[in-house]
C-alpha positions as CSV (number, residue, x, y, z in Angstrom):
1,X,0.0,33.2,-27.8
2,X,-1.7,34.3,-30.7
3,X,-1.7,30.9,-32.6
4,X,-3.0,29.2,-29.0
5,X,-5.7,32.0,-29.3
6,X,-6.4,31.1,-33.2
7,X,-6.4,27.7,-32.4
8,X,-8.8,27.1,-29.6
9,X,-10.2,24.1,-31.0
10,X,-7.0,22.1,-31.3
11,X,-6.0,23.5,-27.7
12,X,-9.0,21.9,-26.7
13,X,-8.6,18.9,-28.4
14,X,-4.8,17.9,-27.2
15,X,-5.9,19.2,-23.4
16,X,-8.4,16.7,-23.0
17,X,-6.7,13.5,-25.0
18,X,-3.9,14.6,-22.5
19,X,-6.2,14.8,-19.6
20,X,-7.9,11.3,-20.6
21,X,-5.0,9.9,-21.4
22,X,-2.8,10.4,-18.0
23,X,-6.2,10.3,-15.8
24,X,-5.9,6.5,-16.3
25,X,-2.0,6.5,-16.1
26,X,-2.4,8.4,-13.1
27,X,-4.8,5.6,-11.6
28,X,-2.8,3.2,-12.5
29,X,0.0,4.4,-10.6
30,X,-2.9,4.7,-7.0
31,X,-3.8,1.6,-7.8
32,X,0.0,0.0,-7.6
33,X,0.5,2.2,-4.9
34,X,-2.3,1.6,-2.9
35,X,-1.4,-2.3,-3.4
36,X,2.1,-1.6,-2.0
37,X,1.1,0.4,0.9
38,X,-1.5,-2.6,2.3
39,X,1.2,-4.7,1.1
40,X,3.8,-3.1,3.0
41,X,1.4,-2.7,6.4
42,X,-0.6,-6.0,6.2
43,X,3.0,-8.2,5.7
44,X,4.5,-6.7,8.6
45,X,1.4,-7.7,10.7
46,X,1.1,-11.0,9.7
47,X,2.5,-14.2,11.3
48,X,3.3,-17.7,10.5
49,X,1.0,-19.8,12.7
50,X,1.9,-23.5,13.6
51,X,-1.6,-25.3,14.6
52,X,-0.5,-28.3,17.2
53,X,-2.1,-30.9,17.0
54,X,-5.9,-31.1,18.9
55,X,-7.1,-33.7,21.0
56,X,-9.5,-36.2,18.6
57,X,-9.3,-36.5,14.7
58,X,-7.5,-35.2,12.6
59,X,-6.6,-35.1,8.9
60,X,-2.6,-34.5,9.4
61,X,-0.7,-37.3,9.6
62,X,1.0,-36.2,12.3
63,X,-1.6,-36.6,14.5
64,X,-2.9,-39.8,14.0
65,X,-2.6,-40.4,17.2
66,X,-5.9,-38.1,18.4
67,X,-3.7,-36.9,21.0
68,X,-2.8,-33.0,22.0
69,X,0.4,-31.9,21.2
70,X,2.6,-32.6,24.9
71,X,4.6,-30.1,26.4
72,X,7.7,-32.3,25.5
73,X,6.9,-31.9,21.9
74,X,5.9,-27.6,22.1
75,X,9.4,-27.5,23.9
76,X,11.0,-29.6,21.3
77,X,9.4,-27.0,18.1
78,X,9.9,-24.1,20.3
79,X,14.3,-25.4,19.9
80,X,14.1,-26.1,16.4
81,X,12.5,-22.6,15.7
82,X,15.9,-20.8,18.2
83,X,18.3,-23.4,16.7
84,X,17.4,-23.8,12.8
85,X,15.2,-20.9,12.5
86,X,17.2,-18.2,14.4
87,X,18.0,-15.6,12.1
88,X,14.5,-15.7,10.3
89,X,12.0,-15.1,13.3
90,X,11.8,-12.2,15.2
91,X,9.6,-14.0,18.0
92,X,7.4,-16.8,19.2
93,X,4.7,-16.8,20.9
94,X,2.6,-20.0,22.3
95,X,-1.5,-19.9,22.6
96,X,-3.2,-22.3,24.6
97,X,-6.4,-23.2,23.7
98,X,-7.8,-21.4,26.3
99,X,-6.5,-18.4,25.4
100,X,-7.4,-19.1,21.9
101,X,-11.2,-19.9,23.1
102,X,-11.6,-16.7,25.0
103,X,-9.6,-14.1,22.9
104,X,-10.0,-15.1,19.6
105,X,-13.0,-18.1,19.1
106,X,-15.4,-16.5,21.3
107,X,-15.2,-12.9,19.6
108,X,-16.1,-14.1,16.7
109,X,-18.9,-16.7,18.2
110,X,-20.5,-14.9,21.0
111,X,-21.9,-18.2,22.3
112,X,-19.7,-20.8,21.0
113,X,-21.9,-22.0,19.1
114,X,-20.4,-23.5,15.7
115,X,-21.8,-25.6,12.7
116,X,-24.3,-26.3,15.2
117,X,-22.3,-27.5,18.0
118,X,-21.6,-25.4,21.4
119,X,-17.8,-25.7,21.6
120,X,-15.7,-25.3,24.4
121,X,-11.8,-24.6,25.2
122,X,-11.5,-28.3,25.5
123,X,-12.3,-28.5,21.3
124,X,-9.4,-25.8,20.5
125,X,-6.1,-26.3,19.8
126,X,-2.8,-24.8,20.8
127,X,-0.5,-22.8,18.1
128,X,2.3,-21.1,17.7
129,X,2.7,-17.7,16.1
130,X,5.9,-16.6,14.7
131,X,7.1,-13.1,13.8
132,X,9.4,-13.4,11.0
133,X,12.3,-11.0,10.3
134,X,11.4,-11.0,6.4
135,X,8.1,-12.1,5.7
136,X,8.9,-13.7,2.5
137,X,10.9,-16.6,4.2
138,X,8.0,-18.3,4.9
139,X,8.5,-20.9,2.8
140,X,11.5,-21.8,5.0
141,X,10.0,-21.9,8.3
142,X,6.9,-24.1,6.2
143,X,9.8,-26.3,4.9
144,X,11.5,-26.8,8.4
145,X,8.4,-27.2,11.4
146,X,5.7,-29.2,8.2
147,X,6.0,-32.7,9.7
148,X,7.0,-32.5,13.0
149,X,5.6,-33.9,15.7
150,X,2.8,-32.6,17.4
151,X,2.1,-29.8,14.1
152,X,-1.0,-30.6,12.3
153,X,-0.2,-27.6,9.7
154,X,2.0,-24.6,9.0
155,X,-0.2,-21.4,7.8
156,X,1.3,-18.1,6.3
157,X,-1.7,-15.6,7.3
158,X,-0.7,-13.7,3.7
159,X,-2.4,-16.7,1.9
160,X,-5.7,-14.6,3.0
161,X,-5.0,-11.6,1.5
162,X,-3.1,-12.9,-1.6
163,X,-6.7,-13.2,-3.6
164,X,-7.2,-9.5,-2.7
165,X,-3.6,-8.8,-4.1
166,X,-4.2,-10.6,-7.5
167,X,-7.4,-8.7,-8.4
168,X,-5.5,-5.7,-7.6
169,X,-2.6,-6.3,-9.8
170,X,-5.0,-7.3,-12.7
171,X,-6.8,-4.2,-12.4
172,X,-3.2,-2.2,-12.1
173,X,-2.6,-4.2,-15.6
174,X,-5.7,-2.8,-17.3
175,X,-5.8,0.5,-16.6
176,X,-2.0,0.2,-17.8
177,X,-2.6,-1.2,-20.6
178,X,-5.6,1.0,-21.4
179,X,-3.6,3.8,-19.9
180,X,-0.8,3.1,-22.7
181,X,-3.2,3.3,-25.7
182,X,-4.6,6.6,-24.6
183,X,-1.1,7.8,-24.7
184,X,-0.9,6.6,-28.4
185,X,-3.7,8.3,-29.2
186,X,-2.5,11.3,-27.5
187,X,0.8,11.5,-29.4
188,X,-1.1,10.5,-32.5
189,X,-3.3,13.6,-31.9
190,X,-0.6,16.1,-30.8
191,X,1.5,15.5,-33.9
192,X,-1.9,15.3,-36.5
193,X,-2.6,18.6,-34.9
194,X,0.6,20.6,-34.6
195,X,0.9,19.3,-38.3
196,X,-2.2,20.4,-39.1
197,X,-1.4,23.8,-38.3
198,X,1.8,23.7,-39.3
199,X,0.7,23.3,-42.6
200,X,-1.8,25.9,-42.4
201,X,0.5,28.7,-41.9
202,X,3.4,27.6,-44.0
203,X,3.2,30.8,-46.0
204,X,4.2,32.6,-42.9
205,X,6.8,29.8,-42.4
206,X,8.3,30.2,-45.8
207,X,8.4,34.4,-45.2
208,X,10.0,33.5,-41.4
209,X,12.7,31.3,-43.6
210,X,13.3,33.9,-46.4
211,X,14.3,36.7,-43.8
212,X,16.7,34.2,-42.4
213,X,14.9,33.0,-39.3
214,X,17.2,30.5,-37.5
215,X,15.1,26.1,-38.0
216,X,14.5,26.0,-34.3
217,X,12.9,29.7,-34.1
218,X,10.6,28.6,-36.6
219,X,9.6,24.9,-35.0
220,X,9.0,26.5,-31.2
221,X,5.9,28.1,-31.5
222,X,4.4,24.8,-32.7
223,X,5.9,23.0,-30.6
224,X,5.0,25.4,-27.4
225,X,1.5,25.0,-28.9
226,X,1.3,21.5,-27.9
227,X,3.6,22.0,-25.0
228,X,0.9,24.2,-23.5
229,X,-2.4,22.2,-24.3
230,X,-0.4,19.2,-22.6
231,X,0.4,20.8,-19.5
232,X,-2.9,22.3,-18.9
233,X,-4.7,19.0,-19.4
234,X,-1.9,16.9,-17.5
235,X,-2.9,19.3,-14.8
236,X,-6.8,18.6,-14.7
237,X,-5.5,14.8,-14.5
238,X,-3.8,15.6,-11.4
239,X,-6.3,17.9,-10.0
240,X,-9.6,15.3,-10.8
241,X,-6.8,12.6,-9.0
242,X,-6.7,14.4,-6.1
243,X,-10.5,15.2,-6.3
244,X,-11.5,11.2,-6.4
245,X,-9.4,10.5,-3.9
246,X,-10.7,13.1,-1.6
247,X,-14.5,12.1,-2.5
248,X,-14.0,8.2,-2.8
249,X,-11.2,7.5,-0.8
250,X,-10.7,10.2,2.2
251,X,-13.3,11.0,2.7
252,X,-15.3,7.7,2.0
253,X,-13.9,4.3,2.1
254,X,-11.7,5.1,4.4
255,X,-14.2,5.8,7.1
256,X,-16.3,3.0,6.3
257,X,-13.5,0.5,6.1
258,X,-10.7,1.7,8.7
259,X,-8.2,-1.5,8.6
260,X,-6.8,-1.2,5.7
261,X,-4.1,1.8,5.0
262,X,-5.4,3.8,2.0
263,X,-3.4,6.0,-0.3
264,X,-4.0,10.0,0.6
265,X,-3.8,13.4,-1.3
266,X,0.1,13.3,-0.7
267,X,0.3,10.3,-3.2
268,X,-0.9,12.4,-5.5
269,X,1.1,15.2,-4.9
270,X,4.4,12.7,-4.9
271,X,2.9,11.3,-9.2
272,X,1.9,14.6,-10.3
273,X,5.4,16.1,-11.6
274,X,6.0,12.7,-13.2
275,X,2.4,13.1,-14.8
276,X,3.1,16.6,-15.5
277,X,6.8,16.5,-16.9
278,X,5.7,13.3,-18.9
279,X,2.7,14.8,-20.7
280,X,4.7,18.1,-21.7
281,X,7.8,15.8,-23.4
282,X,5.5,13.5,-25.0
283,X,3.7,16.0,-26.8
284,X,7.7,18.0,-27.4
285,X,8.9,14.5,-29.1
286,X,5.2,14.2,-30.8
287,X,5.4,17.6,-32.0
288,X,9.3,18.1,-32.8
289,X,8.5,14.8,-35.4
290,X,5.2,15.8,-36.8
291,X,7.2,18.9,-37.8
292,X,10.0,17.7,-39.9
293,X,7.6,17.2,-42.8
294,X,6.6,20.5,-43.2
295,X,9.7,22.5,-41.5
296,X,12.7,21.2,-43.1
297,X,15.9,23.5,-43.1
């Protein structure tokens, strides 16, 4: 306690390399979780949709014809999906294109107005929308109804949010990456430091040593130093975490945009021993191997 008190300025100086430095680590682990809890919520909403084939043109092959999908041919994909398809989807569900008009088309366009045109059910299309048991087989069901007759196209609903994903990630990658050369520094710091003062008092080392003070009774205090100064600022990371995503998260985004699931103070609470427990061995391995030099037995 007395060298932490004589050396305010390198306390200082490891706390907030330490803070910095697991500030952005700390982000980058909201960040990936955030990404897995949309993830995890969005992919168990979504659905594969089959779109039939509508009455007039249309660029599938499929339906050259111009003509609706029949009943025959809905009853036909609605067998393939129970007999090939069975232990992947969960359920299917058939929309007309009424129902498609009125519950979905007109909700978004109030008068049915489109692209200039006033549209009416008799312009939709019928579709299918499957539940799968494991959303990542959709490349299966894709495989298995693409070229049927009567489907125009086979559309994984994840394809929208996959954009949103891959900015995500790439922003996860660079506050890792920035994230890992803060920790560098830190280490660099810690040991430059803990040498530093090492060094200075190695008259009171060498008087330790003579009266037969045991290596490791020597090394602690210097290495407690840094202990210390990395727990306290590993701490403020974890405590400004939890403050940002109170302000900008909480109590923010999340009532301005309410569909998306957001990560919460518990997230925090869940990283903050691995912040915490990481910072305070990082600076014990820094220091323990700035220390040889100067504190040999």
């Amino acid at each position: 306690w007395t060298s932490l008190r004589r050396n305010v300025p390198m306390l200082l100086s490891v706390m907030l390399v330490t803070f910095i430095s697991f500030l952005f680590i700390g982000a980058s682990f909201l960040t990936q979780a955030q990404i897995t809890k949309a993830k995890g919520d969005w992919y168990d909403k979504v659905e594969v949709v089959v779109w039939l084939c509508p009455d007039g043109t249309s660029q599938s092959p499929n339906c050259a014809a111009g003509k609706a999908a029949t009943a025959q041919q809905i009853n036909a994909l609605q067998d393939v999906i129970q007999q090939e398809l069975g232990d992947d989807v969960l359920s299917v569900t058939y929309e007309s294109p009424e129902d498609f008009y009125n519950d979905s088309f007109l909700k978004q366009y109030p008068n049915g107005e489109f692209q200039g045109r006033t549209l009416t059910a008799a312009d939709m299309q019928g579709s299918l929308w499957l539940k799968l048991k494991n959303p990542e087989k959709y490349k299966v069901v894709s495989e298995v109804l693409s070229g049927r007759d009567g489907v125009e196209d086979v559309v994984d609903q994840r394809q929208i949010f996959e954009p949103v994903f891959a900015v995500l990630n790439r922003a996860t990658a660079a506050t890792a990456m920035l994230a890992a050369v803060m920790v560098v520094v830190a280490v660099m710091l810690t040991g430059t430091t803990i040498r530093m003062s090492a060094a200075s008092r190695s008259e009171e080392t060498e008087i330790m040593r003579f009266v037969g003070a045991s290596n490791w009774t020597i090394r602690l205090p210097f290495i407690l130093e840094g202990a210390v100064a990395a727990l306290l600022g590993s701490v403020l990371s974890c405590l400004a975490l939890g403050a940002l995503v109170k302000v900008f998260i909480t109590d923010w985004l999340a009532k301005s945009v309410t569909w998306i699931p957001y990560v919460t103070q518990g997230t925090v609470l869940l990283i903050s021993p691995i912040l915490i427990v990481g910072a305070v061995l990082l600076s014990v391995i820094a220091s323990s191997v700035a220390l040889n030099r100067y504190l040999k037995a």
